[in-house]
PDB file of N, CA, C and O in Angstrom:
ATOM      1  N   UNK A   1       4.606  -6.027  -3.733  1.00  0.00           N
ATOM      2  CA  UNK A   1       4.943  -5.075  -4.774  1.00  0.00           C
ATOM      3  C   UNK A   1       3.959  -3.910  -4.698  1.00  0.00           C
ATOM      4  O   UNK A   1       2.791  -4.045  -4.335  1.00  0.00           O
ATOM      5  N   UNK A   2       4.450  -2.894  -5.024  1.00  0.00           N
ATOM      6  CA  UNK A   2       3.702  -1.822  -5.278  1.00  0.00           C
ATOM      7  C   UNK A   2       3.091  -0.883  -6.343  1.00  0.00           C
ATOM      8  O   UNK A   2       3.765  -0.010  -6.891  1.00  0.00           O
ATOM      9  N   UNK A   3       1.914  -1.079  -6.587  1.00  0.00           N
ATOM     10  CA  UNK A   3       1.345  -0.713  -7.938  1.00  0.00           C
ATOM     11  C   UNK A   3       0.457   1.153  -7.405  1.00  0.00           C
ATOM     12  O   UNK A   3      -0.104   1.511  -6.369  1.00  0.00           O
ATOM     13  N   UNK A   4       0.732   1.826  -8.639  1.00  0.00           N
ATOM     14  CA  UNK A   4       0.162   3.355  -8.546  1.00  0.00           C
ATOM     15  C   UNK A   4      -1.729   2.813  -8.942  1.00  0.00           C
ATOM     16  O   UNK A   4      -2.131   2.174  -9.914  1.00  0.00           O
ATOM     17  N   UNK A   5      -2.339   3.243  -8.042  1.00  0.00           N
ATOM     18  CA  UNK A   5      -3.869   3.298  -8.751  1.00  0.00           C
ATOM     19  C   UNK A   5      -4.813   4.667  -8.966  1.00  0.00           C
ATOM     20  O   UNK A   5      -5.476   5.385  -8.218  1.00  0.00           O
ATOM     21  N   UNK A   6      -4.519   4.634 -10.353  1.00  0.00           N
ATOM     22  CA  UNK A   6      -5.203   6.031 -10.634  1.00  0.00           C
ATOM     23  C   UNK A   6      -6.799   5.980 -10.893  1.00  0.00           C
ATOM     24  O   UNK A   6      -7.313   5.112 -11.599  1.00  0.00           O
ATOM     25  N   UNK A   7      -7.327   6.722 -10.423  1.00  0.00           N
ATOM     26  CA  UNK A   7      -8.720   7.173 -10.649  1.00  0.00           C
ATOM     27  C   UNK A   7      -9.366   8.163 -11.332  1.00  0.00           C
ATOM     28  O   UNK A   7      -8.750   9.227 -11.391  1.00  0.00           O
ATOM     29  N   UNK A   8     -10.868   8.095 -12.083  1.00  0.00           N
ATOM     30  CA  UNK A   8     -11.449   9.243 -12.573  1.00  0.00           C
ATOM     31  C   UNK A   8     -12.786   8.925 -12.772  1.00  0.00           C
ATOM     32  O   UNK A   8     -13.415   7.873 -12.891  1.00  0.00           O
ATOM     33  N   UNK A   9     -13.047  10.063 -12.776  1.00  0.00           N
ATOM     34  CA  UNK A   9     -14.170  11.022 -12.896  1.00  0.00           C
ATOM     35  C   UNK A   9     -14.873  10.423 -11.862  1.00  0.00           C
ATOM     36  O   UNK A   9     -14.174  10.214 -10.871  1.00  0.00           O
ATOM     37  N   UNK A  10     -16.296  10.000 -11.754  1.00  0.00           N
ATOM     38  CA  UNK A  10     -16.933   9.451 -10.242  1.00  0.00           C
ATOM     39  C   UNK A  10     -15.850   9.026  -9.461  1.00  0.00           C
ATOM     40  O   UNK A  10     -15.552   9.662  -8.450  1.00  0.00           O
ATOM     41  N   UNK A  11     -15.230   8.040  -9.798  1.00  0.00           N
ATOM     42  CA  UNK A  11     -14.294   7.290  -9.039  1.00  0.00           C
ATOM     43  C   UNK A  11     -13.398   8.448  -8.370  1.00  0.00           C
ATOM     44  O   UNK A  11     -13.656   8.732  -7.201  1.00  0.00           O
ATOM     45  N   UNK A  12     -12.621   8.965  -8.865  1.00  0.00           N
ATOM     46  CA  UNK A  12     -12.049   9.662  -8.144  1.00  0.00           C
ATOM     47  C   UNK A  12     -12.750  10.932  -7.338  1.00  0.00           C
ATOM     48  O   UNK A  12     -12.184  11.492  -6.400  1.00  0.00           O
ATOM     49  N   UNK A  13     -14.064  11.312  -7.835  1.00  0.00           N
ATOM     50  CA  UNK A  13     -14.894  11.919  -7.124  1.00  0.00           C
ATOM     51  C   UNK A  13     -15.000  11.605  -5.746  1.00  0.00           C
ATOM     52  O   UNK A  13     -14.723  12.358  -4.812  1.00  0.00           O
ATOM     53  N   UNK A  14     -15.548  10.083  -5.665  1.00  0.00           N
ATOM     54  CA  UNK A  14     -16.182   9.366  -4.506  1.00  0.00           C
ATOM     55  C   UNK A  14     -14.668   9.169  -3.506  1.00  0.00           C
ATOM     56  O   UNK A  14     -14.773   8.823  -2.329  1.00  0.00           O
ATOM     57  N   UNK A  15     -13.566   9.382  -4.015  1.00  0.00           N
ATOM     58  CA  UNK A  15     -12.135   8.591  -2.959  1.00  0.00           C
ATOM     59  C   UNK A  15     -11.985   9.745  -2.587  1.00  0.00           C
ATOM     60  O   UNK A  15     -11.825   9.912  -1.378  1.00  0.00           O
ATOM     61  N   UNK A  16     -11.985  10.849  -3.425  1.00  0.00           N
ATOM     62  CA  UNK A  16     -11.429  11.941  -2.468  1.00  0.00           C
ATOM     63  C   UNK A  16      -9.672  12.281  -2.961  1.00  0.00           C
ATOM     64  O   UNK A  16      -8.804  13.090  -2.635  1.00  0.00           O
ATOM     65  N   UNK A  17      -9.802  11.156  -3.903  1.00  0.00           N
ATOM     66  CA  UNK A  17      -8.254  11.746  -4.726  1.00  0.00           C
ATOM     67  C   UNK A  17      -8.022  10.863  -6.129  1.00  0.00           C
ATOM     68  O   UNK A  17      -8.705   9.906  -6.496  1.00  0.00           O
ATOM     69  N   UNK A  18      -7.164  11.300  -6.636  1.00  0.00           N
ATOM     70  CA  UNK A  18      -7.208  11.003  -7.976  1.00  0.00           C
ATOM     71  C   UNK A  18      -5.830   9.417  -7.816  1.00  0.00           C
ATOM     72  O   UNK A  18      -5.407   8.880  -8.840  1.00  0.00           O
ATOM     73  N   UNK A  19      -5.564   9.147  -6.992  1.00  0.00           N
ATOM     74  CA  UNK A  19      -4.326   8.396  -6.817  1.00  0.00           C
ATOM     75  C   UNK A  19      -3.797   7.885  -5.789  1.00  0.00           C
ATOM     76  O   UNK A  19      -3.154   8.532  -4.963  1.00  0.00           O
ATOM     77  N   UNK A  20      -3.994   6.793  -5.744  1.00  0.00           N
ATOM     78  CA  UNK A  20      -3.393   5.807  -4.390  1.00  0.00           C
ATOM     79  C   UNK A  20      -2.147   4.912  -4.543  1.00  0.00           C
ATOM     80  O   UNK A  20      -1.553   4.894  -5.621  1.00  0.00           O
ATOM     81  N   UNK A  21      -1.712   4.132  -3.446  1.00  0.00           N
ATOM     82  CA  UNK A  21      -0.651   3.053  -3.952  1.00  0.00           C
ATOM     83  C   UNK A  21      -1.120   1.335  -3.505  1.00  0.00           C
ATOM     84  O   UNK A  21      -1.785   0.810  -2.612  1.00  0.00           O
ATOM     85  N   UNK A  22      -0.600   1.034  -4.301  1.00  0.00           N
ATOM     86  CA  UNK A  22      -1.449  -0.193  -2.928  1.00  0.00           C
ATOM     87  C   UNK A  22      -0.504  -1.526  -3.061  1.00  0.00           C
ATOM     88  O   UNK A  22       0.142  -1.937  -4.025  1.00  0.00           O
ATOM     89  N   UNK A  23      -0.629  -1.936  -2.022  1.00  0.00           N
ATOM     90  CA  UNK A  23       0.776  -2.643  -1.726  1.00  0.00           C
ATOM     91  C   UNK A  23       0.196  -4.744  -2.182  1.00  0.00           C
ATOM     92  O   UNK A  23      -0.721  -5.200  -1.500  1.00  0.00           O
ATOM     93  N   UNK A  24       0.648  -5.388  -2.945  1.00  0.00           N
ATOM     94  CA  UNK A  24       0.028  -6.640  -3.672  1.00  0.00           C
ATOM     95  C   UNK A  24       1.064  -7.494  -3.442  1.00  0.00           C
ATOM     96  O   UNK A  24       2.103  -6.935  -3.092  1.00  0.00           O
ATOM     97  N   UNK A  25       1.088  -8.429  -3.514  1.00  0.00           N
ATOM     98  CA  UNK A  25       1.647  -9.957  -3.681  1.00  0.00           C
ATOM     99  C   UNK A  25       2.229  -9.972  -4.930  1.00  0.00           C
ATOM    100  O   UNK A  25       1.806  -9.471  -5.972  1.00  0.00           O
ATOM    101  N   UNK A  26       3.394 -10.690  -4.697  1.00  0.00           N
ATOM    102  CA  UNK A  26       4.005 -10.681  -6.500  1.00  0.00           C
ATOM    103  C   UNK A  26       2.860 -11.812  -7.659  1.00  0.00           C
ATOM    104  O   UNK A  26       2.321 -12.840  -7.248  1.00  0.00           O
ATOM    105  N   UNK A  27       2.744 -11.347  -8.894  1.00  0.00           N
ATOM    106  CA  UNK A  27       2.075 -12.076  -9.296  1.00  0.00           C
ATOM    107  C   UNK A  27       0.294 -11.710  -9.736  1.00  0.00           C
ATOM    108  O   UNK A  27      -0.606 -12.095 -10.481  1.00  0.00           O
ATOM    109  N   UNK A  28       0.598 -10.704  -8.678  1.00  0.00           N
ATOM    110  CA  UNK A  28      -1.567 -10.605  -8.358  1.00  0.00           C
ATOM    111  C   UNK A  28      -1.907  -9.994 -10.178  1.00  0.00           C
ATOM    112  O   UNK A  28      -1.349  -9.566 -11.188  1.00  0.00           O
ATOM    113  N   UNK A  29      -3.218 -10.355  -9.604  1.00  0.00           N
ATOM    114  CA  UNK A  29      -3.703  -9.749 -11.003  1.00  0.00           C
ATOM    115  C   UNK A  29      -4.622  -8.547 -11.148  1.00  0.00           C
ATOM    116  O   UNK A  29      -4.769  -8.028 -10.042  1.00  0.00           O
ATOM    117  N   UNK A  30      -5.214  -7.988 -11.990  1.00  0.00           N
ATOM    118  CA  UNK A  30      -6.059  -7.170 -12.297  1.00  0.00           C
ATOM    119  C   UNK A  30      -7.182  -7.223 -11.010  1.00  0.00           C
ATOM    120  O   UNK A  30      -7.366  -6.327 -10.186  1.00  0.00           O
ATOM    121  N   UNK A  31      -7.871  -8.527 -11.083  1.00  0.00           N
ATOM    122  CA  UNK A  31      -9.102  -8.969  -9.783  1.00  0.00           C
ATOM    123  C   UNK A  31      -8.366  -9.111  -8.821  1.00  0.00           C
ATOM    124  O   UNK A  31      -8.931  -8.484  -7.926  1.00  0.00           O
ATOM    125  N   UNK A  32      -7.507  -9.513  -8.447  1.00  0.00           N
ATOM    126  CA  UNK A  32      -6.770  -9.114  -6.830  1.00  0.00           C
ATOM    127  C   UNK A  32      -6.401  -7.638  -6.619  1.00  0.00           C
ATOM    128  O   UNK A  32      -6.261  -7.126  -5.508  1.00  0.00           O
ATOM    129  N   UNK A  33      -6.259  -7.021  -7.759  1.00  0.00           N
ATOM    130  CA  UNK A  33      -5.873  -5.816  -7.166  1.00  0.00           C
ATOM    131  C   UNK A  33      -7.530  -4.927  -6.746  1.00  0.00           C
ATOM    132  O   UNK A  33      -7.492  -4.081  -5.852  1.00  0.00           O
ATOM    133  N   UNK A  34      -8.493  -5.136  -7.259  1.00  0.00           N
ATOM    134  CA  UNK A  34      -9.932  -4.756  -7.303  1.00  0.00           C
ATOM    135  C   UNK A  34     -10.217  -5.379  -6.352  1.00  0.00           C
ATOM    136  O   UNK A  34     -10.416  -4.506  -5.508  1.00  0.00           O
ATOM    137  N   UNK A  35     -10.377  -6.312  -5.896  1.00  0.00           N
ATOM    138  CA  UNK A  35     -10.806  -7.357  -4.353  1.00  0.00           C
ATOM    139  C   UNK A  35      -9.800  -6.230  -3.042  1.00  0.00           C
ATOM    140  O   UNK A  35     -10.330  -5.872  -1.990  1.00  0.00           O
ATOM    141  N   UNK A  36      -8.423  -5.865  -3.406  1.00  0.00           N
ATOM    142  CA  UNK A  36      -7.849  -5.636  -2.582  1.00  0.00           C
ATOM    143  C   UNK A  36      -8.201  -3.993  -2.069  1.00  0.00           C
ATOM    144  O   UNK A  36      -7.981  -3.372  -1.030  1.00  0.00           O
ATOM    145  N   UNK A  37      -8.846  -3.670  -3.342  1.00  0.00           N
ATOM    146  CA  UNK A  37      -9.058  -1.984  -3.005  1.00  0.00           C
ATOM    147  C   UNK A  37     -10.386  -2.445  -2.441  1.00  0.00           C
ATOM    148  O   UNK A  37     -10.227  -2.557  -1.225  1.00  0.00           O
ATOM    149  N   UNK A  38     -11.531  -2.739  -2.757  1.00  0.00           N
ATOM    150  CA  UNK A  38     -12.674  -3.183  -2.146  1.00  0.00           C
ATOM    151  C   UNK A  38     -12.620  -3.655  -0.549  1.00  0.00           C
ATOM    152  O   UNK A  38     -13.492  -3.291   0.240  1.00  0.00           O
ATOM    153  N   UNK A  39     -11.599  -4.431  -0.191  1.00  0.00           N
ATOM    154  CA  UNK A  39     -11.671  -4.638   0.942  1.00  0.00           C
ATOM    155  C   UNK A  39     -10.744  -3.490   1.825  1.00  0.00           C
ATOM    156  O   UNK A  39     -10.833  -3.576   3.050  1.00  0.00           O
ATOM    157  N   UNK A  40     -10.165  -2.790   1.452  1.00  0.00           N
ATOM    158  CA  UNK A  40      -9.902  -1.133   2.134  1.00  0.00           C
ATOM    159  C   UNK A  40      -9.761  -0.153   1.965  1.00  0.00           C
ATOM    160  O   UNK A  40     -10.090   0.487   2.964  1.00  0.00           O
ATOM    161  N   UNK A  41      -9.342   0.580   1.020  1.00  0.00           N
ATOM    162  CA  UNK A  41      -9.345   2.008   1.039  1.00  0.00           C
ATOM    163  C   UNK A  41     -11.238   2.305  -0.136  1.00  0.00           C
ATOM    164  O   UNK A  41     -11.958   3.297  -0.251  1.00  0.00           O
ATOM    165  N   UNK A  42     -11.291   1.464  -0.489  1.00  0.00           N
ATOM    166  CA  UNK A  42     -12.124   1.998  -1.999  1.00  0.00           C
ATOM    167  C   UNK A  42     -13.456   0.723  -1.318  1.00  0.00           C
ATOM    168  O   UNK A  42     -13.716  -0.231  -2.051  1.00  0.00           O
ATOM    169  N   UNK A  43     -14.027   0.813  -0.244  1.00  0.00           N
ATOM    170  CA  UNK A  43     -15.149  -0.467  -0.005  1.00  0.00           C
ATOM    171  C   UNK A  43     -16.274  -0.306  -0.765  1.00  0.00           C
ATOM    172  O   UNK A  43     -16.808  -1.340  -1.165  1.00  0.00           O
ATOM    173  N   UNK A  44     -16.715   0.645  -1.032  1.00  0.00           N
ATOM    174  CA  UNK A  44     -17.946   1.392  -1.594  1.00  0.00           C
ATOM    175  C   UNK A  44     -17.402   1.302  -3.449  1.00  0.00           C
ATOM    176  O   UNK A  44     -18.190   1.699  -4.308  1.00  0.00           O
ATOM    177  N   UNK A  45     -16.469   0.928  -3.713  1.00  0.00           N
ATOM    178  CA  UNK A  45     -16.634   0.606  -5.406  1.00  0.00           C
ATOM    179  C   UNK A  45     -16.876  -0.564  -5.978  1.00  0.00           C
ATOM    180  O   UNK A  45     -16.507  -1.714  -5.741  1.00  0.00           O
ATOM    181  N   UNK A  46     -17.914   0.185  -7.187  1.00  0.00           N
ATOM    182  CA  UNK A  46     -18.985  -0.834  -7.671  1.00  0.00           C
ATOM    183  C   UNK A  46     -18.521  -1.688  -8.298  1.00  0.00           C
ATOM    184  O   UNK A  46     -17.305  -1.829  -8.178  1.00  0.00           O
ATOM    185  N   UNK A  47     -19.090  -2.404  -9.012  1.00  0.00           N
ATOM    186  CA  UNK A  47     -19.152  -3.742  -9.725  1.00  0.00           C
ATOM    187  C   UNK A  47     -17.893  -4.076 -10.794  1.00  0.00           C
ATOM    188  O   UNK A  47     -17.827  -3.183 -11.638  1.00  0.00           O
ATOM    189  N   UNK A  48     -17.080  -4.918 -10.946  1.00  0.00           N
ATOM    190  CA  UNK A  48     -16.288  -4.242 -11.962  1.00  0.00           C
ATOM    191  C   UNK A  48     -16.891  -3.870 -13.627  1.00  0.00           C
ATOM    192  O   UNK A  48     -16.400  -3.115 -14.466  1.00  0.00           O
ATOM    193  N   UNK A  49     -18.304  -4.844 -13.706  1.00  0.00           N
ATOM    194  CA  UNK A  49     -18.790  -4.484 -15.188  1.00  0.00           C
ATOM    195  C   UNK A  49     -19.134  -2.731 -14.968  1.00  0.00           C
ATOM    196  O   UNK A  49     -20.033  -2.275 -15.675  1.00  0.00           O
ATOM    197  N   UNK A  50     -18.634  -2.068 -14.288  1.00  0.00           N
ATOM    198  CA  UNK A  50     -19.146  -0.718 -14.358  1.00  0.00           C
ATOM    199  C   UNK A  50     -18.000   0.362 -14.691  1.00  0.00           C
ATOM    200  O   UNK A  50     -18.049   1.550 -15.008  1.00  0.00           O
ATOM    201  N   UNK A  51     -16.957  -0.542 -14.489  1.00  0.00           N
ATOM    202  CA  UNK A  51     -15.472   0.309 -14.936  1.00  0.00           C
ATOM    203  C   UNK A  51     -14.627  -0.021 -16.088  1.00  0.00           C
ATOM    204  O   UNK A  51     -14.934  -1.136 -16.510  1.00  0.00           O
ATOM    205  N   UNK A  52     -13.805   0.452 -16.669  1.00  0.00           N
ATOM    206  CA  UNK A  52     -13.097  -0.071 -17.667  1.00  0.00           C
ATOM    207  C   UNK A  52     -11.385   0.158 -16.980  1.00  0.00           C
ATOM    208  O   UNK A  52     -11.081   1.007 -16.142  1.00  0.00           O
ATOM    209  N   UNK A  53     -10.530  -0.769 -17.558  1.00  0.00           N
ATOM    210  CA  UNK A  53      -9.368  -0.988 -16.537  1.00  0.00           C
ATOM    211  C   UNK A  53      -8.607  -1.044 -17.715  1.00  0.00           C
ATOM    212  O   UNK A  53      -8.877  -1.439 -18.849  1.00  0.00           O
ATOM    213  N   UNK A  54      -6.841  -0.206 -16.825  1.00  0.00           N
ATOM    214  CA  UNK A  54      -6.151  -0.087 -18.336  1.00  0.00           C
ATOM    215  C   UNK A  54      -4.899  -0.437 -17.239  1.00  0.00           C
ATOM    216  O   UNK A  54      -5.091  -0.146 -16.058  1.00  0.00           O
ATOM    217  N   UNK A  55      -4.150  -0.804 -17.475  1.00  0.00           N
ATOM    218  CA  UNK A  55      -2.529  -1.402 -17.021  1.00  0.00           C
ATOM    219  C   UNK A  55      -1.444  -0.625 -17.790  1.00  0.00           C
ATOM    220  O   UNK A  55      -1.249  -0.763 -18.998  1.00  0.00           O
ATOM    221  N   UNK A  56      -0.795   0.159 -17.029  1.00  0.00           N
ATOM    222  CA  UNK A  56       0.609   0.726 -18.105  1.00  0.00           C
ATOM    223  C   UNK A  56      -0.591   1.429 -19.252  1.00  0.00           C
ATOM    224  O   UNK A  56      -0.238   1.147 -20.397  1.00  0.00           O
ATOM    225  N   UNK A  57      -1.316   1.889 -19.240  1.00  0.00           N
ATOM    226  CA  UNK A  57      -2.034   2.601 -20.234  1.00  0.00           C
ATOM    227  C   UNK A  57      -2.586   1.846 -21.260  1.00  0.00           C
ATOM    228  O   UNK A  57      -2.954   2.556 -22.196  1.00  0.00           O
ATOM    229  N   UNK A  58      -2.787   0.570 -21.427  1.00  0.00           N
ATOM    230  CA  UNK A  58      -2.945  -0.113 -22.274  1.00  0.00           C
ATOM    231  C   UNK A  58      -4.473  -0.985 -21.520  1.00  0.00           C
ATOM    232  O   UNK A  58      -4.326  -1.353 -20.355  1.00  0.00           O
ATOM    233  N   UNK A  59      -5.654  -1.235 -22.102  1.00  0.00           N
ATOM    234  CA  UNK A  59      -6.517  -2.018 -21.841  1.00  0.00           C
ATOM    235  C   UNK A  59      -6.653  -3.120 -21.437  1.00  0.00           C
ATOM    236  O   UNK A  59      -6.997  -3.910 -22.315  1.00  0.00           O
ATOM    237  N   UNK A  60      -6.447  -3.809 -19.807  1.00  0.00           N
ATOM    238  CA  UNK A  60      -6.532  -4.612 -19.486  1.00  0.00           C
ATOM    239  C   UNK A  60      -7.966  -5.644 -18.867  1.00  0.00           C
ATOM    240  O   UNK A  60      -9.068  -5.333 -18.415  1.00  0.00           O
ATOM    241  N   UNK A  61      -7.223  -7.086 -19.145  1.00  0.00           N
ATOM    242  CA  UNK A  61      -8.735  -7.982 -18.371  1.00  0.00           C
ATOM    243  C   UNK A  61      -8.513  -8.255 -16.672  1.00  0.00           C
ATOM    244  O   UNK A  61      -7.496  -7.845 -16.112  1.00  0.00           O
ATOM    245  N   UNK A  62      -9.148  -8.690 -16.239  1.00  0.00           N
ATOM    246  CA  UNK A  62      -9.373  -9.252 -14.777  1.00  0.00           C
ATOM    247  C   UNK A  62      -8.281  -9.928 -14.861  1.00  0.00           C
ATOM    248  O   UNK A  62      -7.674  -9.965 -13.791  1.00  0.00           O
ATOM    249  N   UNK A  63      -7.673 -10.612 -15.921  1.00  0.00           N
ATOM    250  CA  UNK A  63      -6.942 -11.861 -15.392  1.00  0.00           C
ATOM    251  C   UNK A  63      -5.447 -11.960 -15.451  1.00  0.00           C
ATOM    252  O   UNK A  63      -4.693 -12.902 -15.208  1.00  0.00           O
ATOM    253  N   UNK A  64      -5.092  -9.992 -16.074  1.00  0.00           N
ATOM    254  CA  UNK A  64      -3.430  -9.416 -16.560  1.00  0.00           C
ATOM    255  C   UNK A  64      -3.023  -9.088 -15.494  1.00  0.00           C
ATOM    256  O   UNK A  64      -3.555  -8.329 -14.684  1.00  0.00           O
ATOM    257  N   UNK A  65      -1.667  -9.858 -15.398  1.00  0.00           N
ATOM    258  CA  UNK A  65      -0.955 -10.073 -14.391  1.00  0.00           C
ATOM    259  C   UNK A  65      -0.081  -8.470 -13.838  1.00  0.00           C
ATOM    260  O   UNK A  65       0.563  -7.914 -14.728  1.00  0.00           O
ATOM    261  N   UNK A  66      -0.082  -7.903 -12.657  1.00  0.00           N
ATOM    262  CA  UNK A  66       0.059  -6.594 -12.556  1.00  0.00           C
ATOM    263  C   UNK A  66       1.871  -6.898 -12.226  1.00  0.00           C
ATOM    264  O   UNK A  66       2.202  -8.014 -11.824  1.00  0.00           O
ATOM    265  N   UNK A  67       2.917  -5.816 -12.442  1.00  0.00           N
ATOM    266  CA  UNK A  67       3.819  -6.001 -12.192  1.00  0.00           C
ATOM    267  C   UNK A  67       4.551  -4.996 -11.288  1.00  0.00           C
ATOM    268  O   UNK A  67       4.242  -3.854 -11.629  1.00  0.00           O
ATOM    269  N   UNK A  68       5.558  -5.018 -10.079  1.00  0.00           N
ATOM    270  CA  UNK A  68       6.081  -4.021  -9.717  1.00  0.00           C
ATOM    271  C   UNK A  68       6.030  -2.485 -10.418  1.00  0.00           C
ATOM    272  O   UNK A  68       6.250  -2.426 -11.628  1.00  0.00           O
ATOM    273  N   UNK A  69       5.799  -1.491  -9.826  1.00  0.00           N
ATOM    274  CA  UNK A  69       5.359   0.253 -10.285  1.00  0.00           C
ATOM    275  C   UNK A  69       4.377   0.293 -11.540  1.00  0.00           C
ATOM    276  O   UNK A  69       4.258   1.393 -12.079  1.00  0.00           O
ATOM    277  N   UNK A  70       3.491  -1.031 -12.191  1.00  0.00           N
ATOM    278  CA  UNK A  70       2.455  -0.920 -12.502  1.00  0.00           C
ATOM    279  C   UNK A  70       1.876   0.212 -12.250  1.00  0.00           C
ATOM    280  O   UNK A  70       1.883   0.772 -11.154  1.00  0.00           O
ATOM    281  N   UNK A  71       1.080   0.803 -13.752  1.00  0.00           N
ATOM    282  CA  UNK A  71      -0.314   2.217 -12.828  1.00  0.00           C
ATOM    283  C   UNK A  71      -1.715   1.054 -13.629  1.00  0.00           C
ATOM    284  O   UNK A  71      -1.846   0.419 -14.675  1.00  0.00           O
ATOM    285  N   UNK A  72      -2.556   1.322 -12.329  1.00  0.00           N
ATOM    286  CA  UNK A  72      -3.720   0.509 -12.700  1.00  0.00           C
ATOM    287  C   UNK A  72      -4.622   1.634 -13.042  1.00  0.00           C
ATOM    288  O   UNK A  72      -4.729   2.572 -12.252  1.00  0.00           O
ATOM    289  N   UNK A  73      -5.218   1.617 -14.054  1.00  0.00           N
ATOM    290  CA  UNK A  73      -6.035   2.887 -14.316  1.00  0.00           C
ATOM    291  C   UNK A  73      -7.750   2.697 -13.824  1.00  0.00           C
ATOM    292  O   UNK A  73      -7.866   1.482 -13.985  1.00  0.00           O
ATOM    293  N   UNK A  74      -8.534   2.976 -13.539  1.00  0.00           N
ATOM    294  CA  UNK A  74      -9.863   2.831 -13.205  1.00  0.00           C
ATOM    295  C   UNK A  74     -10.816   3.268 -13.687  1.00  0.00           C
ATOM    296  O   UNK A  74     -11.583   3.483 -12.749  1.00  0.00           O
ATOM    297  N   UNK A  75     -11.507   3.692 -15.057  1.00  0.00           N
ATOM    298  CA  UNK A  75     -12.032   4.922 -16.129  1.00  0.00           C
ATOM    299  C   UNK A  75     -13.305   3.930 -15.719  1.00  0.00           C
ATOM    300  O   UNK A  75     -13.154   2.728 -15.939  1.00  0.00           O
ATOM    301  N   UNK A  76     -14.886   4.511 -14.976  1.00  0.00           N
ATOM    302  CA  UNK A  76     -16.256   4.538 -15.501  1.00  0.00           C
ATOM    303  C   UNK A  76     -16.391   4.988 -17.054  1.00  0.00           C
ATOM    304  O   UNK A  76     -15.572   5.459 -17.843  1.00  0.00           O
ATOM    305  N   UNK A  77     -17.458   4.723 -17.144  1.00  0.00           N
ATOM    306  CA  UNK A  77     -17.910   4.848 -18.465  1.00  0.00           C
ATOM    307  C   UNK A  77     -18.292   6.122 -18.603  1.00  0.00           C
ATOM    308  O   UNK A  77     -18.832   6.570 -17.591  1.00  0.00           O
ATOM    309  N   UNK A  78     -18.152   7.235 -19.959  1.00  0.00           N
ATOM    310  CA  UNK A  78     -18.335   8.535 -19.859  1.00  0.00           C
ATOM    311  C   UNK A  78     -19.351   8.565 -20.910  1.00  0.00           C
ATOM    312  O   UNK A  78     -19.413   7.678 -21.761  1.00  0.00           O
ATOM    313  N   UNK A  79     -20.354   9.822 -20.866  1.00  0.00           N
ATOM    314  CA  UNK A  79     -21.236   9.750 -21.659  1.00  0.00           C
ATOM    315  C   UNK A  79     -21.182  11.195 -22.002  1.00  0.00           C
ATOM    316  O   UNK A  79     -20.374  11.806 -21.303  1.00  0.00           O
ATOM    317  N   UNK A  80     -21.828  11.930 -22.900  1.00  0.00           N
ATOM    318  CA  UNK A  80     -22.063  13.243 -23.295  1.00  0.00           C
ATOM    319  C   UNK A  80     -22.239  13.716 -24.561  1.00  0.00           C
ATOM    320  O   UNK A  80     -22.198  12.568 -25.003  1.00  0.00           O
ATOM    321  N   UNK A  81     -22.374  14.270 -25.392  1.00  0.00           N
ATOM    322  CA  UNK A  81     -23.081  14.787 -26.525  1.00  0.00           C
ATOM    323  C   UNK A  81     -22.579  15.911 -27.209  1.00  0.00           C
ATOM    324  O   UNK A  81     -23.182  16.361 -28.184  1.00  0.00           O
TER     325      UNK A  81
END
C-alpha cells in the first residue's frame, strides 16, 4: 500500500522536500512506516522521541495502524517566542 509522507520544518529541511510516498505492507503501522523511511530514503532521521506524528491529520502513536493513501505527517518540535 501506499502512504503520502509529509515533512516539516528541519525534517523537511534535511530531505530536500516536503513529501514522499512510500510503498508498506498492508497492515504496517506508524513504527514500520519510521523503520521503513530510516532504512532508505530518510537514514539520517532521528529518534522518534524527537518528532511528533499525525495520521490523516489527527495525532497518532507508534502502534496506529496506517491505511492505503494514508498522509503520515512528521512535525519536530517548534519553539519561539
Amino acid at each position: 500500500m501506499i502512504v503520502t509522507v509529509k515533512l516539516f520544518a528541519t525534517l523537511r529541511r534535511e530531505a530536500g522536500t516536503g513529501e514522499l510516498e512510500l510503498d508498506l505492507p498492508a497492515g504496517a503501522t506508524v513504527a514500520d512506516a519510521v523503520a521503513a523511511l530510516r532504512a532508505g530514503a530518510l537514514p539520517w532521521l532521528p529518534g522518534r522521541e524527537t518528532f511528533a506524528v499525525a495520521v490523516d491529520r489527527e495525532s497518532a502513536k507508534d502502534d496506529a495502524v496506517l491505511a492505503p493513501g494514508s498522509e503520515l505527517a512528521l512535525v519536530p518540535p517548534v519553539s519561539g517566542g
